[in-house]
N, C-alpha and C positions, 0 to 999 in steps of 0.2 A: 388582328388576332391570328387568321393564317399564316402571316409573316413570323410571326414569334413562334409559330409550336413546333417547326424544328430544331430549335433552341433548346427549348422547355425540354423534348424528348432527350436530344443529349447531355441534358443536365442532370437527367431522373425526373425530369418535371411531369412524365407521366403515369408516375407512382402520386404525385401529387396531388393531381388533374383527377384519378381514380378516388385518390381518399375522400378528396372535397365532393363530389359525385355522389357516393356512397355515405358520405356523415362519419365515414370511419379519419383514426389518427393513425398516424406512419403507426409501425411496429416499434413497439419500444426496444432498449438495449440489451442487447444478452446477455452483456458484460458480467461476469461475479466473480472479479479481481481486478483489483489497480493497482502502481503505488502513484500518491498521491503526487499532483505535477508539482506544488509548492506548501513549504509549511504554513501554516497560521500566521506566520509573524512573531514570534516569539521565541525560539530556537525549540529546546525543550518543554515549554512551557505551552503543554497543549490543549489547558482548561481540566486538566487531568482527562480517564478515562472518558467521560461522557462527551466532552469539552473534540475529545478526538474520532468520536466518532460522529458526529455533526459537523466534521469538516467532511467526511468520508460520505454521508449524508450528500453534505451541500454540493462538492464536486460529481457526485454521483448525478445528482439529478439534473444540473447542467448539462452535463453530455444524455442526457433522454434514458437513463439508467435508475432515475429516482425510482421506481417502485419497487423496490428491493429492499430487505431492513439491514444496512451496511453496520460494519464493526472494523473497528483497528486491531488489526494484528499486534497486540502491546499486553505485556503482564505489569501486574503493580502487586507493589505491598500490601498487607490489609492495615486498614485503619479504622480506630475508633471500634474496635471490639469483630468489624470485619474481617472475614477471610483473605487471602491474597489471589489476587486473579491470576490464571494463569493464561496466554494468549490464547494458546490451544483448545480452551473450552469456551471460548466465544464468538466463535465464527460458526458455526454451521457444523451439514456435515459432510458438504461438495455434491457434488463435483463444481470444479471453476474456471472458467475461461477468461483469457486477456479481452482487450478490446479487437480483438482480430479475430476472436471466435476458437482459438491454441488453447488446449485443454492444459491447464499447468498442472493439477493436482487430482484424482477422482475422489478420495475423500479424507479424513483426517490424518490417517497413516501415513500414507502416499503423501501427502505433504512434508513430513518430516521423514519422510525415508530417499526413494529415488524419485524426487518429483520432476517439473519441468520449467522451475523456475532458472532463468540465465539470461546471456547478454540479448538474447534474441525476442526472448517473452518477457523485458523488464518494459513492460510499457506504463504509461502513466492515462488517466480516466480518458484522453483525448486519442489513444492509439500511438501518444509519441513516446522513442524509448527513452528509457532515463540515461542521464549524461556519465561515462563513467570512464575509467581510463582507455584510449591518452585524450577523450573530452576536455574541453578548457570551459568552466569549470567542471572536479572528478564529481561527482554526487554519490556514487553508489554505495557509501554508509545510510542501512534504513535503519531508524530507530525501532527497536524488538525489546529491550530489557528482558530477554531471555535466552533459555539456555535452549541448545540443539534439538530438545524434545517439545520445545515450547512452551516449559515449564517455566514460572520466575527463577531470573537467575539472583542469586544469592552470592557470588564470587567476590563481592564488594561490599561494602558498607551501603554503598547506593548505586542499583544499575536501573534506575527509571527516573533520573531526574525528578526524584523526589516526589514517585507518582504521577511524574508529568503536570509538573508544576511548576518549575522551577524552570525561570529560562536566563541564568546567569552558573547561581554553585552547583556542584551533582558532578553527575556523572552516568555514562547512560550506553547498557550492551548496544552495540550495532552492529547490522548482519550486511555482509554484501552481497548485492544483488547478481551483481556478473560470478560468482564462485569461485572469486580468489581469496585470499587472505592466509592469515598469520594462524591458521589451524591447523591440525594435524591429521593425516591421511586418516581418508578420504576427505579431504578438503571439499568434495562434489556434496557431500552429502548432511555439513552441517552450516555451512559460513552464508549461505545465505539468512540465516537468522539468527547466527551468536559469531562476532568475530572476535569484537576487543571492546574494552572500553573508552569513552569519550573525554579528553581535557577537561569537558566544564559542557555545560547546557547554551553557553548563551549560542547565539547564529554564527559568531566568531570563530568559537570553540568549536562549533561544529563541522566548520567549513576547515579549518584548520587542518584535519584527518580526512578529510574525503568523505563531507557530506552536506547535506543539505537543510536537514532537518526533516528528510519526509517520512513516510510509514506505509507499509502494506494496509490494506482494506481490500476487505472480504463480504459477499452478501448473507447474510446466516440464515437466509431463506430461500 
């Protein structure tokens, strides 16, 4: 055992050594932003709303971030006599940091105005950044189906893959993470979450324009 504890210290094994000691668990994740490192499996089709934040959920809690009540950053249409979500009103109200601890946004405004999402704070729940140009593969179309205010966008016949459901026909707003695209000045300040729309929903479609199929996810508490 004395041979191993100068190991143990330079691994952080004496963060460990202390919890187990004491009955305490590591400190949990500060995290309260990602975007997700992989889609569901299904391109757009992401069990719909709920469907998508129970992924944001699931990857949250693997990285030691689980006790936070997570949300996707995604609007939908309303159905069934329902109102339409809009992404904006389902997160929280910030402030939120990456997995590095980088404050991207202090609260709702500040998110959709000059925030600090880009190529440096696009990390995914694990600290890694997202892949994005000249990355082989580009990734940094995130699925939003909304407009620059974070409102649902309406521009189409369908910008949520059908509510997020649909992971073949649709079509679906996508926002880039590093803060280029095909908008118009100030390009900084809306193309992370509206840039253009999507060929089709399936993983094909998606990958087609420079993306992955992933999503923002936020803690709303």
């Amino acid at each position: 055992m004395r041979r191993a504890l100068p190991w143990l210290i330079a691994a952080g094994g004496a963060a460990v050594l202390t919890a187990c000691a004491t009955g305490s668990s590591p400190p949990a994740n500060p995290m309260s932003y990602f975007i997700t490192s992989a889609n569901p499996g299904k391109g757009g089709d992401l069990g719909g709303l709920a469907g998508a934040d129970q992924h944001c959920q699931k990857l949250a809690t693997a990285a030691g971030a689980g006790g936070k009540t997570w949300r996707a950053y995604l609007s939908a249409p309303g159905t069934g006599g329902s109102p339409a979500v809009n992404a904006r009103d389902r997160i929280g109200k910030g402030p939120w940091t990456n997995a590095r601890g980088v404050v991207v946004a202090r609260n709702v405004d500040e998110l959709h105005g000059n925030n600090n999402i880009n190529r440096e704070t696009a990390l995914d729940e694990k600290g890694v950044r997202i892949r994005m140009r000249p990355d082989t593969p580009n990734q940094h179309d995130i699925l939003t189906g909304s407009n620059a205010d974070g409102t649902l966008s309406t521009q189409a016949a369908d910008t949520t893959c059908r509510g997020w459901t649909s992971g073949t026909e649709g079509s679906a707003i996508v926002g880039h993470v590093d803060r280029t695209g095909t908008n118009p000045d100030p390009v900084r300040n809306v193309s992370w979450n509206s840039s253009h729309g999507t060929p089709g929903c399936s993983p094909e479609a998606l990958a087609r324009v420079g993306g992955g199929g992933l999503f923002y996810c936020f803690a709303a508490n």
